[in-house]
GUMARMAR-550318 format. One record per residue (C-alpha): residue number from 0; z, y negated, x. Coordinates in nm, 4 decimals. Layout:
<sites>
<NUM,<Z,Y,X>>
...
</sites>
This chain:
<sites>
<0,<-1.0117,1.3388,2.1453>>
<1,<-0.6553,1.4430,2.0647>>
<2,<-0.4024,1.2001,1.8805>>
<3,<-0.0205,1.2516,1.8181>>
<4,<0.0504,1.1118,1.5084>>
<5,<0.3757,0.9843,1.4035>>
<6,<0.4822,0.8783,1.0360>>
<7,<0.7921,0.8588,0.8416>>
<8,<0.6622,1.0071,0.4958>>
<9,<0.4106,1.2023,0.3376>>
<10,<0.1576,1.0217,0.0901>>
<11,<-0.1713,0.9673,0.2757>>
<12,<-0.0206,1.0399,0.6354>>
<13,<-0.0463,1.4249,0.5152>>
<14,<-0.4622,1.3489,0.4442>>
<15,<-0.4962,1.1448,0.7566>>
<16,<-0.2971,1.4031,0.9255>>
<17,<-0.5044,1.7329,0.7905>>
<18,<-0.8187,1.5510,0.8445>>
<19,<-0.7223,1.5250,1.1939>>
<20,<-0.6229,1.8431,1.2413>>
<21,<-0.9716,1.9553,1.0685>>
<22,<-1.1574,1.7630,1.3465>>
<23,<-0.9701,1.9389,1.5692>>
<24,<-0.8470,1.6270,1.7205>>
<25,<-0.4523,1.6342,1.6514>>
<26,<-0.2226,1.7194,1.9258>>
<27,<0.1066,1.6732,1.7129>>
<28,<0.1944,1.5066,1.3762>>
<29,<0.5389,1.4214,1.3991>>
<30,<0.6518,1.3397,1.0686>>
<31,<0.9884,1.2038,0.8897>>
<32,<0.9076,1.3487,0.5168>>
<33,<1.1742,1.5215,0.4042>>
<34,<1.1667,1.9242,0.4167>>
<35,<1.3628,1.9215,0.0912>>
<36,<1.0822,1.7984,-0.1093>>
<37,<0.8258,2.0008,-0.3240>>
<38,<0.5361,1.8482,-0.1295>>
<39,<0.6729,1.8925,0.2322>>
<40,<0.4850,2.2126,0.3242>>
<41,<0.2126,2.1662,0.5035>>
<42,<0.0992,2.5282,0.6402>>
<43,<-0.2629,2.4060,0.7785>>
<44,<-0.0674,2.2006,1.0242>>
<45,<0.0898,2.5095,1.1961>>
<46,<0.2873,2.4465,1.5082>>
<47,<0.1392,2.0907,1.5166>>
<48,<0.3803,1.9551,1.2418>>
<49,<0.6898,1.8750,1.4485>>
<50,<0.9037,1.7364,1.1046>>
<51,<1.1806,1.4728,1.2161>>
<52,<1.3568,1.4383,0.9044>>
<53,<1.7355,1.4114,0.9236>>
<54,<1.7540,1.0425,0.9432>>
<55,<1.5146,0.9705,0.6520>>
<56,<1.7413,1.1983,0.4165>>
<57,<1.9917,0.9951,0.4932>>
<58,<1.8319,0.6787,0.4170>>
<59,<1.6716,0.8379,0.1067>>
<60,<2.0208,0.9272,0.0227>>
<61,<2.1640,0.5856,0.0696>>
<62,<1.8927,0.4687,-0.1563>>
<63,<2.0108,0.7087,-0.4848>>
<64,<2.3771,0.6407,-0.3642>>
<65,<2.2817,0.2453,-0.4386>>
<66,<2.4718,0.1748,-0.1172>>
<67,<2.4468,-0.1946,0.0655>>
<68,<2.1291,-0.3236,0.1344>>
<69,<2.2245,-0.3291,0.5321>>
<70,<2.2999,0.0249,0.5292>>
<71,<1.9896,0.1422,0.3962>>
<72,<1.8075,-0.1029,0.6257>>
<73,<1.9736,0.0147,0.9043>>
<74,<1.8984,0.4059,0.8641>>
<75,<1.5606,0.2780,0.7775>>
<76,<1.5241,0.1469,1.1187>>
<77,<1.6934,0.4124,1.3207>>
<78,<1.4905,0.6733,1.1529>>
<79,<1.1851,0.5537,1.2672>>
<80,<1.2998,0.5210,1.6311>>
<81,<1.4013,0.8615,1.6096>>
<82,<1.0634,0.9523,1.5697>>
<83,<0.9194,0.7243,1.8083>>
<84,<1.1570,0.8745,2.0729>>
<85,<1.0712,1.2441,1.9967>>
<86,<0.6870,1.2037,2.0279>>
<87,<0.6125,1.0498,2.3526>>
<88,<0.6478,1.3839,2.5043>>
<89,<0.3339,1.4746,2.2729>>
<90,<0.1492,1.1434,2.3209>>
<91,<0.1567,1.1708,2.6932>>
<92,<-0.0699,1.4634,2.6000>>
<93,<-0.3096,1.2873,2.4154>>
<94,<-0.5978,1.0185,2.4123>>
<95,<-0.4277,0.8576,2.1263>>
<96,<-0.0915,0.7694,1.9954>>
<97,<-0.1333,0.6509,1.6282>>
<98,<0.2087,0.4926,1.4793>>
<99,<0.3094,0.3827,1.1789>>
<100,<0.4457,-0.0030,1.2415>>
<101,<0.7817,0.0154,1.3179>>
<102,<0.7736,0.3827,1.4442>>
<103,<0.6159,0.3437,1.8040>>
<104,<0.7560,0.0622,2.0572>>
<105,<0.9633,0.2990,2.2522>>
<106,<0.6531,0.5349,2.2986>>
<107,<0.3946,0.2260,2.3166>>
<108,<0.5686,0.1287,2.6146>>
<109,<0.6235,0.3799,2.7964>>
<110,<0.2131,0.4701,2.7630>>
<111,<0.0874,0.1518,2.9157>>
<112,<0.0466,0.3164,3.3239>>
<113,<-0.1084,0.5796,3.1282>>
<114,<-0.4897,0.6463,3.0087>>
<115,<-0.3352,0.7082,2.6700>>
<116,<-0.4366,0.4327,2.4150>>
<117,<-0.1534,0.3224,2.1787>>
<118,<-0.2785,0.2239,1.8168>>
<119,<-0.0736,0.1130,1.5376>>
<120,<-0.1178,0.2033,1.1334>>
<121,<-0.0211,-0.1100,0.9482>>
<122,<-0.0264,-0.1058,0.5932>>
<123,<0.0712,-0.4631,0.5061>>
<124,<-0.0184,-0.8006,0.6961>>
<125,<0.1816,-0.9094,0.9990>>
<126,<0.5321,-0.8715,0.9576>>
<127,<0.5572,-1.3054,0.9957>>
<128,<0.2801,-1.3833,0.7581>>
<129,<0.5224,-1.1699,0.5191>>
<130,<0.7832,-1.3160,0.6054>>
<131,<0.6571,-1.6428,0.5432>>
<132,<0.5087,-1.5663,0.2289>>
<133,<0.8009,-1.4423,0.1104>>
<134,<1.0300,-1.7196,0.1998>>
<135,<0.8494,-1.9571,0.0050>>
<136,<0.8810,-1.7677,-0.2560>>
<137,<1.2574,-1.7363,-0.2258>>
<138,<1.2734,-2.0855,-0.1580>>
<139,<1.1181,-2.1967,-0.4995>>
<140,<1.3870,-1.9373,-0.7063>>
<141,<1.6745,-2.1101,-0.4754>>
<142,<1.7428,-1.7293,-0.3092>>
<143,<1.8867,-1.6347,0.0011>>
<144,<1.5645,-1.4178,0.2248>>
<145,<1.6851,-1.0629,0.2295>>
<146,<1.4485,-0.7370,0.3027>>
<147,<1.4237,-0.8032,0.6956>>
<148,<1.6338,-0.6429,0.9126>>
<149,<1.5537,-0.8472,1.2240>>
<150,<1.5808,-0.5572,1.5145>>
<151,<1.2528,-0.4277,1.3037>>
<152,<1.0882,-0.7352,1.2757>>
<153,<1.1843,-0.7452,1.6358>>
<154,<0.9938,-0.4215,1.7236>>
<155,<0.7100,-0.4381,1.4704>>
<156,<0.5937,-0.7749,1.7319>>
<157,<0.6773,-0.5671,2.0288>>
<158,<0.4101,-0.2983,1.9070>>
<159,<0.1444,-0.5569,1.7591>>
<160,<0.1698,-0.6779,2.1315>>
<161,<0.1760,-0.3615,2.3281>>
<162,<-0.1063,-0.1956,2.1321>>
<163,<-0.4428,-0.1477,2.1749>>
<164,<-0.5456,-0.1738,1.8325>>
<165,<-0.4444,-0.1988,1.5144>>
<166,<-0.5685,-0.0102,1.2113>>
<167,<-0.5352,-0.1915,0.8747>>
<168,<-0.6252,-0.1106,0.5312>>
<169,<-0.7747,-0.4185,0.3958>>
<170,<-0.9377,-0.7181,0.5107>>
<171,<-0.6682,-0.9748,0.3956>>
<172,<-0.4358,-0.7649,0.6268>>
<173,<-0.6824,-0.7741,0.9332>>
<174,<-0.6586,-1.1485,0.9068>>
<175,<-0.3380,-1.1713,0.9651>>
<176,<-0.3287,-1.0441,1.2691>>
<177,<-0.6247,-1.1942,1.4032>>
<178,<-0.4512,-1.5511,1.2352>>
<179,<-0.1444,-1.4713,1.4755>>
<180,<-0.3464,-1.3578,1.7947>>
<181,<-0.4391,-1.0008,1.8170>>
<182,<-0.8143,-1.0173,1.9349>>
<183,<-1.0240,-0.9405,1.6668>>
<184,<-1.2435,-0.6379,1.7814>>
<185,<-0.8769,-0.4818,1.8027>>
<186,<-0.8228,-0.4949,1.4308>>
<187,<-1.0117,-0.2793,1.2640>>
<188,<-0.9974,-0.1729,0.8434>>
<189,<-0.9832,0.1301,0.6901>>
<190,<-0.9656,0.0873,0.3437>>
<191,<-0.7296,0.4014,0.1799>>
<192,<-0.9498,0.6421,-0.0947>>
<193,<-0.9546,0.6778,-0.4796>>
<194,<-0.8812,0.9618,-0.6027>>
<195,<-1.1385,0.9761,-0.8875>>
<196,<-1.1093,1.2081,-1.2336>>
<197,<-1.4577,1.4422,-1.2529>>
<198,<-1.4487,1.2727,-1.6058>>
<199,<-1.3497,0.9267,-1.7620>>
<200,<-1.1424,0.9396,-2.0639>>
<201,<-1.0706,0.6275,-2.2841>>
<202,<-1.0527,0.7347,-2.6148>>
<203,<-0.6267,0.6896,-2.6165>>
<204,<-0.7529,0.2875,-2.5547>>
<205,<-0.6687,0.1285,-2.9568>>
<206,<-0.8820,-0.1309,-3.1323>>
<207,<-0.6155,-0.3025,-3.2914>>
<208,<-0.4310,-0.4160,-3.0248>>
<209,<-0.5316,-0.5707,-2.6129>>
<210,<-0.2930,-0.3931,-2.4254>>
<211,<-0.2348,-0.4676,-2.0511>>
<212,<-0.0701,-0.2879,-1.7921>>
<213,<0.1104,-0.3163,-1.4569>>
<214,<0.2018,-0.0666,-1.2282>>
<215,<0.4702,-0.1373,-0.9461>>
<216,<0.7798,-0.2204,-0.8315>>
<217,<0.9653,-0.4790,-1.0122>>
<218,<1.0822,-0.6875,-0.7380>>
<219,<1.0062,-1.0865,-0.6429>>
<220,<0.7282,-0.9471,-0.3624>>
<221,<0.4927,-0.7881,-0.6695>>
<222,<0.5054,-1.1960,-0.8376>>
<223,<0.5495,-1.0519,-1.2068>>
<224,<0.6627,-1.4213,-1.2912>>
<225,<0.3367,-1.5134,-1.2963>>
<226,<0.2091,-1.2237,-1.5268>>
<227,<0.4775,-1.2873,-1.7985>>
<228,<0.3189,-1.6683,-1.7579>>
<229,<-0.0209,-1.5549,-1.7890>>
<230,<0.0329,-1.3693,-2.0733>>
<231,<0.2425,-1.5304,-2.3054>>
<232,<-0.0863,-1.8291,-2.2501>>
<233,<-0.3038,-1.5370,-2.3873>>
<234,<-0.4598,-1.6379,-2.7309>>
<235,<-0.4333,-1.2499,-2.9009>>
<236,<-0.3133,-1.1969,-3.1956>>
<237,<-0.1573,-0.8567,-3.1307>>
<238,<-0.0904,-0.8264,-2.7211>>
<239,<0.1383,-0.5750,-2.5277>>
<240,<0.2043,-0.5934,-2.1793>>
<241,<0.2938,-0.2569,-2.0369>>
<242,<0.5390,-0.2616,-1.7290>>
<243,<0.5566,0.0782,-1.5583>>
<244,<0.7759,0.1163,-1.2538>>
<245,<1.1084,0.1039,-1.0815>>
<246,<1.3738,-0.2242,-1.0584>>
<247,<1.4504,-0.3219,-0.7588>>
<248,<1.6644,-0.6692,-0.7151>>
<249,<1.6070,-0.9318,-0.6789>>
<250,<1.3258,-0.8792,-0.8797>>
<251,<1.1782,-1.2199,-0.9401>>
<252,<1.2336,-1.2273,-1.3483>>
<253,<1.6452,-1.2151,-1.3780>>
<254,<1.5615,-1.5707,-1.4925>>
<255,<1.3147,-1.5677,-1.7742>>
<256,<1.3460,-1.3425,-2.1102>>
<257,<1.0076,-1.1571,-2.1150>>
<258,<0.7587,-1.2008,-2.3972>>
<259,<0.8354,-1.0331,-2.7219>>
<260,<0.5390,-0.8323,-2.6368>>
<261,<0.6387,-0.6494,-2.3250>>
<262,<0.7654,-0.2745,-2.2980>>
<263,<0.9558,-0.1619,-1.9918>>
<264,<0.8367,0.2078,-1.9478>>
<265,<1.0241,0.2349,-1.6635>>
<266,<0.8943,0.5216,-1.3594>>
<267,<0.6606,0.7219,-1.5330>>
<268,<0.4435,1.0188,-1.3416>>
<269,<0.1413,1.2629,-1.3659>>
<270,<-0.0015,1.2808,-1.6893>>
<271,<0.2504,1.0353,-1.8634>>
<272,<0.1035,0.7979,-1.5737>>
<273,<-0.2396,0.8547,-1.6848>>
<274,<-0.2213,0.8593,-2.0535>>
<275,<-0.0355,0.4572,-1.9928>>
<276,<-0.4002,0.4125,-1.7990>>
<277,<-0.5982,0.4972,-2.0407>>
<278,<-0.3931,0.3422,-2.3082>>
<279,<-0.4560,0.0123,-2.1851>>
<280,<-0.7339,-0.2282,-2.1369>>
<281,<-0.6976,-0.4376,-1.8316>>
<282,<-0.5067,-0.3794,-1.4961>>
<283,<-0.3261,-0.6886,-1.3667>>
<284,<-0.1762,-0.6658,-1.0214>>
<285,<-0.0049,-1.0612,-0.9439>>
<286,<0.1241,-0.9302,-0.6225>>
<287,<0.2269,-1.1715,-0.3340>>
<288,<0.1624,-0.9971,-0.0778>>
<289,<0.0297,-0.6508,-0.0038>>
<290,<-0.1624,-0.4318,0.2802>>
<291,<-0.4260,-0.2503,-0.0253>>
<292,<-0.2112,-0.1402,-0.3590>>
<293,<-0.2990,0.2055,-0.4181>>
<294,<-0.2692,0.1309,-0.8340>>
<295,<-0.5576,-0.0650,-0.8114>>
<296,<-0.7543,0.2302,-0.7199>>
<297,<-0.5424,0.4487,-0.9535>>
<298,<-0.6351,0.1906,-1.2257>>
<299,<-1.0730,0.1660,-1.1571>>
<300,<-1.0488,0.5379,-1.1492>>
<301,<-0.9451,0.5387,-1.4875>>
<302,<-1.1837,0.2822,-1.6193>>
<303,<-0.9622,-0.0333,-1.6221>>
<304,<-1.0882,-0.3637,-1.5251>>
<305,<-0.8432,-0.4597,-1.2488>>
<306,<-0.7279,-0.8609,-1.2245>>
<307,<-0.5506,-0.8602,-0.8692>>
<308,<-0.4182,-1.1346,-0.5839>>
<309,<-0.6150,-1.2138,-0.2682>>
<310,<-0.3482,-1.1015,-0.0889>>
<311,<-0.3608,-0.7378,-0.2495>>
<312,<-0.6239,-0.5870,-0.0552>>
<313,<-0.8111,-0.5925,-0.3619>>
<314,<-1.1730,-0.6919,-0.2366>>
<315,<-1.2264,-0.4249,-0.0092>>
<316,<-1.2194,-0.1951,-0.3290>>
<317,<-1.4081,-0.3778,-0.6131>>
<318,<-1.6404,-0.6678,-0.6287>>
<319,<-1.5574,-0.9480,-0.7693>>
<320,<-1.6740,-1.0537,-1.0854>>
<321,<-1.7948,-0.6546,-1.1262>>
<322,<-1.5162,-0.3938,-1.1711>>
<323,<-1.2467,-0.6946,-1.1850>>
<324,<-1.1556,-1.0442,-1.0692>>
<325,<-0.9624,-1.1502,-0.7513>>
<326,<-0.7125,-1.4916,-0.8042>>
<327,<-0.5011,-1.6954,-0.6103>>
<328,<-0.1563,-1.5707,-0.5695>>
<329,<0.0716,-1.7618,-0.8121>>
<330,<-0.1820,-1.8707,-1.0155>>
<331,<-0.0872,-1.7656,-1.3909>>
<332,<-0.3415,-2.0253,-1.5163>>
<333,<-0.6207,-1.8087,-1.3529>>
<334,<-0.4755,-1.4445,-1.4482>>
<335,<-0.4744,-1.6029,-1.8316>>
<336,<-0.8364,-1.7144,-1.7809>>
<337,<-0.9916,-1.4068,-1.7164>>
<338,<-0.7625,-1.2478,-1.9299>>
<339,<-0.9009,-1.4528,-2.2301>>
<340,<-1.2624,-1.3828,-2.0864>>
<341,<-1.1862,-1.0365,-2.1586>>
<342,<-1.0290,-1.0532,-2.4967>>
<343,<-1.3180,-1.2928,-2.6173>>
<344,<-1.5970,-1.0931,-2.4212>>
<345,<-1.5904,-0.7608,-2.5399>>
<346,<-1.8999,-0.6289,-2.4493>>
<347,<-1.7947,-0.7461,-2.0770>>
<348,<-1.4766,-0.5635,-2.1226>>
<349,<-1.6792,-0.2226,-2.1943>>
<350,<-1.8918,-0.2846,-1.9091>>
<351,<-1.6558,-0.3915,-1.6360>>
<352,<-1.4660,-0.0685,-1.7670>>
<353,<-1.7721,0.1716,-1.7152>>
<354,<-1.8717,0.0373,-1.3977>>
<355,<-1.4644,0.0921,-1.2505>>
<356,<-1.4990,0.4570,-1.4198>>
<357,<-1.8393,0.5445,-1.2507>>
<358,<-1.8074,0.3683,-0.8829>>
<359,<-1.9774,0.5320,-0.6391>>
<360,<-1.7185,0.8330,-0.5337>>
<361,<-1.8392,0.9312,-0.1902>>
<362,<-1.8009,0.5815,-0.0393>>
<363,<-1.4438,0.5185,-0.1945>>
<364,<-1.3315,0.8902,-0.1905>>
<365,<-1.0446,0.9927,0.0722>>
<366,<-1.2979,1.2162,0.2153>>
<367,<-1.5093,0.9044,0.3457>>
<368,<-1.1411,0.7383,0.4563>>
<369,<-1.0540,0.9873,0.6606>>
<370,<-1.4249,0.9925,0.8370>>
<371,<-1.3790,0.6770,0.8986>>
<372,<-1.0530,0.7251,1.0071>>
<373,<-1.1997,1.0023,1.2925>>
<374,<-1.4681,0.7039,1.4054>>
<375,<-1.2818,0.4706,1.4451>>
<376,<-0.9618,0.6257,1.6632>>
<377,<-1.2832,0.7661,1.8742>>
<378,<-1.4355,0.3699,1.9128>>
<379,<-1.0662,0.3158,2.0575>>
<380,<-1.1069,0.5888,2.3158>>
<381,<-1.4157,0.4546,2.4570>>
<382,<-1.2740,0.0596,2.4759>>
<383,<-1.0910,-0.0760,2.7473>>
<384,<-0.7514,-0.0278,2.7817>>
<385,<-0.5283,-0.3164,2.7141>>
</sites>
């Protein structure tokens, strides 16, 4: 089996893409992370990194310039169809051409008279079921829908439709596709790793104070309305709520004064990252909508209970009711509920905590992800073509 393998950044397309390469089963990665950056080398790859890059520094740039929304959009689209355009040579070469959404129509297309099976890597749910999720959500803060550029939309259908299969990483994201027609033995789910510490430390977590913590953007998508809800209905009688991560506008709150309680960290990194996890008690994620939020496997690998959304990918990494508790989405009532279980319940506290700190590593380690990736791209070689 030999896949060319096209994404825009690095993150976990550099694993996927070195655990390809180590089953000796990648033809090409052709990748949009920018050369510029500390973590761009990638020496294992050899000649099979073909970096596409030029476009993406651009939009990266527009991004720290804080130019218009429409520009950044825009460069965000064309980027990706510059990759798309530079690796069908490669895919025509292989059994497999995996995409990230939004990076493949072009080459999808132009695959179909061929044996080559085109597979797309979605990380969220389908592009409508966000968009509808998001437009209610706009709708109830009276907001104008922004954050779609509609050629992409556009394309991201185009692929869902010319693909023969679709790789997710949670089972809330599989549904959606399967909700809006893709067959479901095309879907399949590959939940991403956790990147576990050899050893759990919590002694930085105080007595005197519940502290709870959210990692993320601070936009209306991650729903942090309904944590500042949640929490001023918590019954403590010394509470912080943590909020570590970037603005990005709208962001959801520009209409309510957060409780007295709540520090804004702002991006914090590395070992300032991990000392704010093991300051705190409880993870809460109240996002809207979400293919699997890699924090919530940052946060059980540092021994937090994790409360998360049904629609953050959250049950295909914890059980729940064990290592944390899945609620609706905009539900504050329910966040402050098991919130309060946790403050009152200490003794569950401590062991929801040890059981996130000593999860089973091999089954949730990126090691077992990127097996799993190998299987499954191999299951699509052996299916009918679409």
């Amino acid at each position: 089996m030999l896949v060319t393998y096209v994404a825009p950044n690095g993150s976990w397309h550099y694993t996927y893409a070195r655990a390809l390469a180590r089953a000796g089963s990648l033809q090409r990665f052709v990748c949009g992370f920018s050369r510029f950056s500390p973590r761009a080398p990638l020496p294992e790859l050899g000649d099979k990194l073909l970096r596409v890059d030029l476009l993406q520094n651009c939009y990266l740039a527009s991004l720290k310039l804080r130019m218009p929304a429409f520009v950044c959009e825009e460069l965000a689209f064309l980027s990706k169809a510059r990759l798309d355009a530079r690796a069908e040579k490669d895919a025509r070469q292989s059994d497999l051409f995996l995409f990230y959404s939004g990076a493949g129509r072009q080459t999808v297309e132009a695959l179909k008279s061929t044996p080559t099976r085109g597979i797309v890597e979605a990380v969220n749910s389908h592009v409508l079921v966000q968009k509808d999720i998001l437009q209610e959500e706009y709708d109830r803060l009276g907001l104008p829908l922004r954050g779609f550029h509609q050629r992409e939309v556009s394309r991201r259908i185009r692929e869902y439709e010319m693909a023969d299969g679709i790789i997710c990483p949670s089972s809330f994201a599989r549904q959606s596709y399967i909700d809006r027609g893709v067959p479901a033995d095309r879907v399949r789910v590959i939940p991403f790793g956790i990147q576990v510490s050899s050893r759990l430390e919590t002694t930085e977590r105080p007595r005197d104070v519940f502290r709870v913590l959210y990692v993320g953007q601070i936009n209306i998508r991650k729903g942090l309305r309904y944590l500042f809800d949640a929490f001023e209905k918590l019954k403590h009688p010394n509470k912080e709520l943590w909020i570590v991560g970037p603005t990005s506008e709208p962001t959801g709150i520009a209409d309510l004064t957060p409780p007295a309680q709540t520090r804004f960290l702002g991006v914090l990194k590395g070992e300032d990252l991990a000392r704010a996890y093991r300051s705190c008690h409880v993870f809460v994620l109240p996002t809207l909508e979400e293919g699997l939020a890699l924090v919530l496997g940052e946060a059980l690998s540092h021994g937090l209970p994790v409360i998360a959304t049904v629609n953050s990918g959250g049950e295909d990494l914890f059980e729940d009711g064990s290592t944390g508790f899945l609620v609706p989405v905009r539900s504050p009532e329910k966040i402050s509920e098991k919130l309060q279980l946790l403050v009152d319940s200490p003794g569950l506290l401590a062991e929801m905590s040890n059981r996130a700190g000593v999860r089973d590593k091999r089954d949730r380690s990126w090691e077992n992800t990127c097996r799993r990736l190998v299987e499954t791209l191999h299951d699509f070689t052996v299916m009918p073509k679409l």
